[in-house]
N, C-alpha and C positions, 0 to 999 in steps of 0.2 A: 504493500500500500504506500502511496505516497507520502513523504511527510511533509506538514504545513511548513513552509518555508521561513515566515518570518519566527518559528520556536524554534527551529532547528541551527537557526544561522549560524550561533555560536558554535553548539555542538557540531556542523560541519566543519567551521573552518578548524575547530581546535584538531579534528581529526584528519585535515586534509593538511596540514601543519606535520602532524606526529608523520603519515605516509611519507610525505614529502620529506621530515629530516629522517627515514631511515631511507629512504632511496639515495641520500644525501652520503649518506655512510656506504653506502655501494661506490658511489661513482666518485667521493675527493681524496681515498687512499693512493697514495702513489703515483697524483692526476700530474705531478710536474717531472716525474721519473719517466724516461728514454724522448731521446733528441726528436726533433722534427722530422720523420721520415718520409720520403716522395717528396713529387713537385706541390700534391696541392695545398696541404698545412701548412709546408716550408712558404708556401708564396701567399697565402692568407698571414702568416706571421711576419714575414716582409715587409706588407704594407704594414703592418703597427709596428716594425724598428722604423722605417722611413716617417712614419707621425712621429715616432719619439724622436727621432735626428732631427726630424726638420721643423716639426711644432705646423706641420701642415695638415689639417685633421679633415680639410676636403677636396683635396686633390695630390692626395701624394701618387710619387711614379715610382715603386720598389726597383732597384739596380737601374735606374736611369731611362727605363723600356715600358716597364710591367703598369700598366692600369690599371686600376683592384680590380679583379675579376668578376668581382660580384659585388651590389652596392652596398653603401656605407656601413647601413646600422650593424653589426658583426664587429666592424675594427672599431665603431664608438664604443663599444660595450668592454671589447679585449685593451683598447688606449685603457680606458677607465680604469678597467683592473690594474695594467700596469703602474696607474699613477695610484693609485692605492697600496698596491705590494711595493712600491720602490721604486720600479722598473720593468722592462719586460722581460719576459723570458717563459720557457713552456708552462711554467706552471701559470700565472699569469694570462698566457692566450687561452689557456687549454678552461677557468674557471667562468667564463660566461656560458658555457655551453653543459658544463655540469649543473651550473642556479638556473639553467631556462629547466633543463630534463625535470631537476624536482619539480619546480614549478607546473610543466604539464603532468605529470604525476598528482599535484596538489588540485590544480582546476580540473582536473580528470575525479578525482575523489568527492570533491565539494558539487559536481553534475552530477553523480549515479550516486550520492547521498542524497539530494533533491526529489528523485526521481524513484529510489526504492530502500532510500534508509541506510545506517552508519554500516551495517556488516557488508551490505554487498560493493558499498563503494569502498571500503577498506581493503576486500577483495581483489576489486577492479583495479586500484589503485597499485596493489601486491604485485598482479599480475606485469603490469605495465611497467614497473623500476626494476622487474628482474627479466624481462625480453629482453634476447641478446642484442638485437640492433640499439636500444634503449643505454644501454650500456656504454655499447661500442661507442655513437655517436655522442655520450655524453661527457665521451672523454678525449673528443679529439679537438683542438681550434680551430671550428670551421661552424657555417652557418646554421647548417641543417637542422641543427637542435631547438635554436631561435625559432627559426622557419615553424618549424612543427608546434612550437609554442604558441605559435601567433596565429597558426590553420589550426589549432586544436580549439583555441579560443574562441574562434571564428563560427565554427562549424558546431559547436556546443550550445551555443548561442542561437544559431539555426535550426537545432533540433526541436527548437517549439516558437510558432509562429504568434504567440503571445507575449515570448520573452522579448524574441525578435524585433517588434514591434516598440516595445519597453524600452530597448539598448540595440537601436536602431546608430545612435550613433557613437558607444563602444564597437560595434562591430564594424563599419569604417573605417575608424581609427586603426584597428586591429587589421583588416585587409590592408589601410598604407604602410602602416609597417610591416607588414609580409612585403610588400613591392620591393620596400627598400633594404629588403635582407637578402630575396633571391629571384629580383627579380619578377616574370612571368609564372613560376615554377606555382607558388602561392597562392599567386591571384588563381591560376587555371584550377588546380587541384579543389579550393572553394566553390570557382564559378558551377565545375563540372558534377558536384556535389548538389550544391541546389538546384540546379538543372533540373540532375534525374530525378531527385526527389517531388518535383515538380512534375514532374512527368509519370514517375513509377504511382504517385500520390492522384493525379490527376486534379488537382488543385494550387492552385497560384495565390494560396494564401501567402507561400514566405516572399514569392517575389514582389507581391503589394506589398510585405512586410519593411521590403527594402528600401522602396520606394519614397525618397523623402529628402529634406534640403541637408541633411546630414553627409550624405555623399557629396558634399564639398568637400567634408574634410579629409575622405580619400583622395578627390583629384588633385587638393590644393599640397598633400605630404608627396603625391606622386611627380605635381607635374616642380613643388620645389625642388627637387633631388635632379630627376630630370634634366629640368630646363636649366639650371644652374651648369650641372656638367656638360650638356652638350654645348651651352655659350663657351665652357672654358676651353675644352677639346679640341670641341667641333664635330667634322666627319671622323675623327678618327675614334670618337668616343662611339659614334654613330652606329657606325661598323662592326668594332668591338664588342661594346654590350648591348644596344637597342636588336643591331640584327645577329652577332656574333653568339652573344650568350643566351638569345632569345630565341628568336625565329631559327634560324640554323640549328639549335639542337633540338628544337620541337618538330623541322621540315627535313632537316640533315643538313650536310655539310661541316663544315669546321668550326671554333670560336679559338678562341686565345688560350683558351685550356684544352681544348680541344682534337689532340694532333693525333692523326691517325685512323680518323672517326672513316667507317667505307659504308656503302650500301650494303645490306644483311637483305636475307631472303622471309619473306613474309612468316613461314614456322615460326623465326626466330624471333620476331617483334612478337606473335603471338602466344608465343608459351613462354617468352622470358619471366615475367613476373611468377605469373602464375608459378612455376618453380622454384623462384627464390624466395617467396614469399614465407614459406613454409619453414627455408632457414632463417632467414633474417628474422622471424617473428618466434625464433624456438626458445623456450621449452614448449609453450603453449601455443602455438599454432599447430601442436599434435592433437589439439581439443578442438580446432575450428570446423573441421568436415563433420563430428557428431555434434559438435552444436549448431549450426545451421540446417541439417537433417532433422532435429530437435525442433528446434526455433516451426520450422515452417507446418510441423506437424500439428501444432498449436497455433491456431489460429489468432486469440487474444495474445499471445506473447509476438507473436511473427509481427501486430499490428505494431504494438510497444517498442520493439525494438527494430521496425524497419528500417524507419532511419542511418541508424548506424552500418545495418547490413548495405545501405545505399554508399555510404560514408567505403567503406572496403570495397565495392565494386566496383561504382565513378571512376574512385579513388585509383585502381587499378586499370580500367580501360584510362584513364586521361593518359597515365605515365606509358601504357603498352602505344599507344600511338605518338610518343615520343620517339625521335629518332636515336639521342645519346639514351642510353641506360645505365645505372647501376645499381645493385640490389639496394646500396641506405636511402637511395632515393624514394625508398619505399614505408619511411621512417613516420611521416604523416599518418597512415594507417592503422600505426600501434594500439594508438586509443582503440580504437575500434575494434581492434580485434579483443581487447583486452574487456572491452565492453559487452561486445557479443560473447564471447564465452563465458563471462562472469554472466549474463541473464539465463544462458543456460544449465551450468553447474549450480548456482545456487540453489534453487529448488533441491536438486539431488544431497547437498550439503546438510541442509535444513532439515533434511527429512532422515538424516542420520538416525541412529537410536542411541541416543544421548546418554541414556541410563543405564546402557549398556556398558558394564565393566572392559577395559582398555587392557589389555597381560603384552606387557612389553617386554620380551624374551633376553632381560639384560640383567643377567647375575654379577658375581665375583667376579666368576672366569671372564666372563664376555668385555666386565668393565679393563682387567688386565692384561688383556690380551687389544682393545683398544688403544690402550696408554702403550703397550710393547708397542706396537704397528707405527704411532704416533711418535716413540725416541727412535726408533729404529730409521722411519724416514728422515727425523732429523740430522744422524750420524751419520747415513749415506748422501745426503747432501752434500754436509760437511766433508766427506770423505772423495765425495764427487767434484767438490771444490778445486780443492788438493790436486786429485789426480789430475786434472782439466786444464791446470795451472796454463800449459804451454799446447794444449789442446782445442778442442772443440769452441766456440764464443756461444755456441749455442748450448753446450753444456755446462760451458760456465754460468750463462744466464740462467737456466732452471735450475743450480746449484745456489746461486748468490739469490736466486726472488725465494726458495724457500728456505736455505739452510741461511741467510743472511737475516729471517726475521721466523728465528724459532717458536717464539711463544704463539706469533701471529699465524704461522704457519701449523703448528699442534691444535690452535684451539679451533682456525676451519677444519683440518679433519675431523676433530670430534665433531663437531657442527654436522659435517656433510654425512658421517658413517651412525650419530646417530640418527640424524633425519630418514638416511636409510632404514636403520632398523626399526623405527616411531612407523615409515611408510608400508612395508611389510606387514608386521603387524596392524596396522589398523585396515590395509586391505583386506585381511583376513578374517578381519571381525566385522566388515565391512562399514567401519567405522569414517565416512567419507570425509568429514571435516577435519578430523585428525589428519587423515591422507594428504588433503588440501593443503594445510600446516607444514606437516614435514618436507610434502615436495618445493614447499615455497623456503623453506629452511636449508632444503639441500642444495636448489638451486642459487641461494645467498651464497654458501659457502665453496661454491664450483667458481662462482664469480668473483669474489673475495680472494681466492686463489691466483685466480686470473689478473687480478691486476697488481699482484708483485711480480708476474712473468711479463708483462706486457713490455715493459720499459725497459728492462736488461735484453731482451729479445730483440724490442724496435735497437739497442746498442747498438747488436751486431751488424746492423746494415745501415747503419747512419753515416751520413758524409761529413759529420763535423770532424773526425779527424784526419780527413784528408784534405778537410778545405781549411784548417788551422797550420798544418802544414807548409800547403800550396802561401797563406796570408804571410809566415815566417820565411817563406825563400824569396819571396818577391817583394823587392823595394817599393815604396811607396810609388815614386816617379817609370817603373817600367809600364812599359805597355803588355797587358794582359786581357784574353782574350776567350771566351767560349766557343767551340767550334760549332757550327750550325745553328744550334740549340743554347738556349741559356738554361743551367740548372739552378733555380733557387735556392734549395737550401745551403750550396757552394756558396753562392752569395752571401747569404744570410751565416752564415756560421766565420766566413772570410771577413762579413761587416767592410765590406769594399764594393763598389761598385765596379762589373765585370761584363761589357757588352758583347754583345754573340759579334761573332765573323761568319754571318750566312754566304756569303759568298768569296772564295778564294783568290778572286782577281782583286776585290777590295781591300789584302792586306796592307798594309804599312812594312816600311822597311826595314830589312832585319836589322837589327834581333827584333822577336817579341816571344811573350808564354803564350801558349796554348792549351784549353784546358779539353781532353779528348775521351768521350766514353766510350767502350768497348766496341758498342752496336755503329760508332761513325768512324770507327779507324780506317778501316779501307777507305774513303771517301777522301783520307788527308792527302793533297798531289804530293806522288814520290820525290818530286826534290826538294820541298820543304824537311820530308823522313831525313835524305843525304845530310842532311845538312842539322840535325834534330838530339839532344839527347832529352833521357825521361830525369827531371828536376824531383818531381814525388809520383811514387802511384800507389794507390788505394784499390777499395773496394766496397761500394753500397749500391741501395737500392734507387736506380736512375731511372727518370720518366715516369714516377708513381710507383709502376708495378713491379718491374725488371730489378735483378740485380745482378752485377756484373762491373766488371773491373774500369776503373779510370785514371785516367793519368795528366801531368801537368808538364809539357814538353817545354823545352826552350830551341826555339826555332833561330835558327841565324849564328854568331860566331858567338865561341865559349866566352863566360863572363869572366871578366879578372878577377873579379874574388874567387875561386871554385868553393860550391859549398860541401861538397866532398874531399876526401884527404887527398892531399898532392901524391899519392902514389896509385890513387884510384884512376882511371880511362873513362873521360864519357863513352857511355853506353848507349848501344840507338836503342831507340823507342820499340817495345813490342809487348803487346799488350797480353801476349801469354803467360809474361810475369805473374800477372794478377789473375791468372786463373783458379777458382775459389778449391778449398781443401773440404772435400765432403767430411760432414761430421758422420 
């Protein structure tokens, strides 16, 4: 039953507060541990060193090239923190994106407490801070979490065309600020939401709900951001983001981050989602097919919760007729699913037998033989450390995330092995809330795990110690140079500005550096090579995805200082050096 809204308000919000700071404890352990990996956090974190260097907060150009990729509101939120923490740095870019996730966690709890009271939204809420995408993206410095916060709010709001009506212009508000975080991406996913619902409804009650002089204050946040940039720009802002990051990855073609992008054949845009949906949205998207089997069988609940099921479908044809894809692109959603499965388990929850005595099969033996498993992992950590010393970076990582935070490490296993054995048994005794509990207890402690691994892991493929290197061999006044491509995070860890050389007839006269990744070497003209030795070479993850070996050439005649010992020979360049040592 619903509960009266003006009784309830406190008891919502106090309880969409509690969700909110334990999803809070999921996602700020260890949120500023391992470096900026790939191009796209490295070059979202860019533009906020360029606002701190330059105190330029609406037009910076990261490495002298790069236009923010995506509009502003993101690096205002990420400046902020840094001027808050001290300064920037990962922990810093990485914490607006942790306080939006609780945040739609907390307006996700405080709607489905409205709507069916404090257990189920506490539920809904559970669900939703421990969804792996939820996680992921609430711990990376990048929009998407924003984004989702502001389509979460949007679309909650939508779900009733009285509320609608009420906070006609909150939700404006909320749509300009989705524009100006990511763009199209936002606004479409909303639009195509009320749409259907309008359609599947066959009533136009939400879009008279819309209808009104409050839509000022979307055009007028839209067309500020806008109109501002393209005066300062021009066409090349035009290009870039209006068609680049807009039009072009919703029709195809290329954008600025975008390199690579080809035509795919029709299966592939149509089963994309649909399959990843299933990961990206796990543990609980294992519940989504029997609960909309569920849902629809019940007529009164399928009516109650259509919306949302509108909300995951829309939601997924808008992005499958997308031309760029990527599974977090699917992060919008979460709610939704989080919501539709919570209206269908609970009833099954509810209807537990309560009274029914709980025999949780955990004696002596079972508690010490937990505590042996729990030092034992600990010691081969520790022991894994040691041996690793001059080995694996990857075994050092899962060595240093657990055996380097032992007590933190002991208490998720108990966490995770008893939630195991609390789930077992109350399966058994078909105890379904207890179940509900544990698995949401195990699932904490899988991801709790997970983020002392994350950051010694992103270590081993990060470029900052070869771009700290490459900033030590190179004098301030040389000329240095990116081959084809510019990689940000080199930039950003170099804290130099480092323009591409896309084209080879454009060099300048020798000497210069050359910074060359594995995947463009062939492409360097052979008598640049003649004439070439390798200054540093590395190895991380280039182009986002890739990882693979990179080097920092010195093209033209040996430097007088040699920064090698005078008995050592330059060496030419070959980039087999750096071919990776399987762990």
């Amino acid at each position: 039953m619903p509960v009266p809204a003006s009784a309830a308000l406190p008891s919502r919000i106090r309880l969409a507060v509690a969700v909110a700071l334990g999803a809070l404890a999921l996602y700020l352990p260890g949120l500023g541990e391992g470096d900026f990996v790939g191009d796209d956090e490295a070059l979202d974190a860019g533009v906020v060193w360029e606002m701190q260097r330059t105190g330029d907060w609406l037009f910076p150009e990261f490495n002298g090239e790069y236009l923010p990729p995506k509009p502003p509101l993101y690096y205002w939120l990420a400046r902020l923190a840094a001027l808050l923490h001290g300064g920037m740095d990962e922990w810093s870019q990485r914490l607006p994106s942790a306080l939006c996730g609780a945040a739609t966690v907390a307006v996700t709890v405080a709607a489905v407490a409205a709507r069916g009271g404090p257990a189920p939204a506490a539920l809904a809420g559970s669900m939703l801070a421990t969804t792996w995408v939820m996680r992921d993206q609430a711990r990376l410095g990048r929009c998407d979490m924003t984004l989702t916060l502001l389509v979460t709010g949007c679309l909650l709001l939508a779900a009733s065309p009285q509320r609608l009506r009420r906070r006609r212009g909150l939700f404006w508000s909320l749509l300009g600020l989705a524009a100006i975080t990511k763009g199209g991406a936002g606004v479409g996913v909303v639009s195509a939401v009320v749409l259907a619902a309008a359609l599947v409804e066959r009533s136009a009650d939400r879009l008279r709900a819309l209808a009104g002089r409050e839509a000022a204050v979307f055009a007028a946040i839209v067309a500020g951001w806008y109109g501002a940039a393209s005066w300062h720009w021009g066409g090349r802002f035009v290009d870039e983001q209006l068609i680049g990051e807009n039009l072009r990855h919703l029709l195809g073609g290329t954008g600025i981050s975008d390199q690579g992008a080809a035509t795919r054949p029709l299966a592939y845009h149509l089963g994309y989602y649909p399959r990843h949906l299933f990961s990206a949205m796990l543990p609980w998207s294992l519940l989504l097919p029997p609960a909309l089997v569920g849902l629809w069988r019940d007529a009164e609940r399928w009516r109650a919760e259509r919306f949302f099921v509108v909300w995951l479908a829309a939601g997924l044809l808008f992005f499958t007729f997308a031309s760029r894809k990527s599974p977090y692109y699917l992060l919008p959603l979460a709610p939704a699913v989080s919501i539709v499965v919570t209206a269908w388990i609970f009833p099954v929850l509810r209807a537990s037998p309560a009274g029914r005595a709980l025999e949780v099969p955990v004696g002596r033996r079972a508690m010490l033989g937990v505590l042996g498993v729990s030092a034992a992992l600990w010691l081969a950590a520790l022991w894994l450390a040691a041996l690793a010393a001059d080995g694996s970076c990857r075994a050092r990582a899962l060595a240093s995330g657990i055996g380097g935070h032992p007590f933190f490490a002991v208490g998720a296993l108990w966490l995770v092995l008893g939630a195991a054995v609390g789930l077992v048994a109350s399966v058994r005794r078909r105890r379904w809330d207890v179940a509900a509990g544990s698995a949401l207890a195990a699932v904490a402690g899988v991801l709790s795990l997970a983020n002392r691994l994350d950051g010694p892991l992103d270590d081993c493929v990060s470029l900052r110690p070869f771009a700290r290197e490459a900033a030590a061999a190179v004098r301030p006044d040389d000329r240095i140079f990116f081959f084809r491509l510019p990689l940000p995070a080199v930039a950003l860890y170099a804290e130099r500005r480092i323009p591409a050389l896309r084209d080879p007839a454009a060099a300048p006269e020798r000497p210069f550096f050359l910074i060359v990744p594995e995947s463009l070497a062939g492409e360097v003209p052979a008598d640049w090579l003649e004439d070439a030795e390798t200054v540093v070479a590395g190895r991380g993850r280039v182009f986002t995805r890739r990882t693979m070996g990179i080097q920092l050439l010195r093209i033209g005649a040996a430097p007088a200082t040699r920064l090698a010992s005078a008995a050592e020979q330059p060496r030419r360049p070959s980039l087999v050096d750096t071919q990776p040592r399987r762990p």
